[in-house]
N, C-alpha and C positions, 0 to 999 in steps of 0.2 A: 492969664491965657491958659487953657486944658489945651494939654496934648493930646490928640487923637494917632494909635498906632496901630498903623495897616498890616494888622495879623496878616495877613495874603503874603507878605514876603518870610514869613517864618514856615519852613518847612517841616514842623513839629506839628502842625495843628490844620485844620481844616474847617469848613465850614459846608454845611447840607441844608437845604429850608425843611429838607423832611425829618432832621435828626436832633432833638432838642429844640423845639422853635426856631430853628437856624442861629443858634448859639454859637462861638468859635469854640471847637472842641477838640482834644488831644486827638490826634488820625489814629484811626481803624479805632472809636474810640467812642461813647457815647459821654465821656468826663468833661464836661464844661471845662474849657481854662481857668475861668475865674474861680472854679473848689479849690485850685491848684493856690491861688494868692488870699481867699475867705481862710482856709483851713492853716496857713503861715501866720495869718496876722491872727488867728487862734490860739498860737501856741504850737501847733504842730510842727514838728521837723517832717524835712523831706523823706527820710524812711518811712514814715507814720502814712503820710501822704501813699506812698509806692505799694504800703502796705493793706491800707483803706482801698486803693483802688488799680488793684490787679492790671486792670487793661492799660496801664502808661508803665511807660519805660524811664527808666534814670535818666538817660540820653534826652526824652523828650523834656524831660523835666526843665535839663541845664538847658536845651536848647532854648526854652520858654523865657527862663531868665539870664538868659544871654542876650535875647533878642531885645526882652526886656530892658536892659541896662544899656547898650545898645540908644533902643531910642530915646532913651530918658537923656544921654548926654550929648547926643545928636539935637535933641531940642534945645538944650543949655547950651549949646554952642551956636547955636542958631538964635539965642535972645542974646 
């Protein structure tokens, strides 16, 4: 079974149809979430990350993978 997680309750990120294809992206922010999880499973640390792309905040960062971990164990508890 894929999890599907309803970015809309995380209040780090947002979504626009006119701003990246309507991507979920860091708020006030044109950075896709997913550079946030491509650019980790690269090798990059979250400095690197913060450092690459100016427009996000540390705060958003942890809020992303808080939310993240969040629903990942909210699903496991729910299988």
């Amino acid at each position: 079974m894929v999890a599907i997680m309803d970015w809309a309750s995380c209040n780090a990120v947002e979504r626009d149809s006119k701003k990246v294809s309507g991507a979920w992206l860091f708020r006030d922010s044109r950075v896709p979430v997913t550079a946030l999880f491509e650019n980790l499973e690269g090798g990059a640390s979250i400095e690197d990350f913060l450092m690459w792309f100016p427009g996000v905040s540390k705060a958003q960062v942890e809020a992303v993978l808080e939310y993240t971990i969040q629903s990942l164990n909210c699903d496991r508890q729910a299988a």
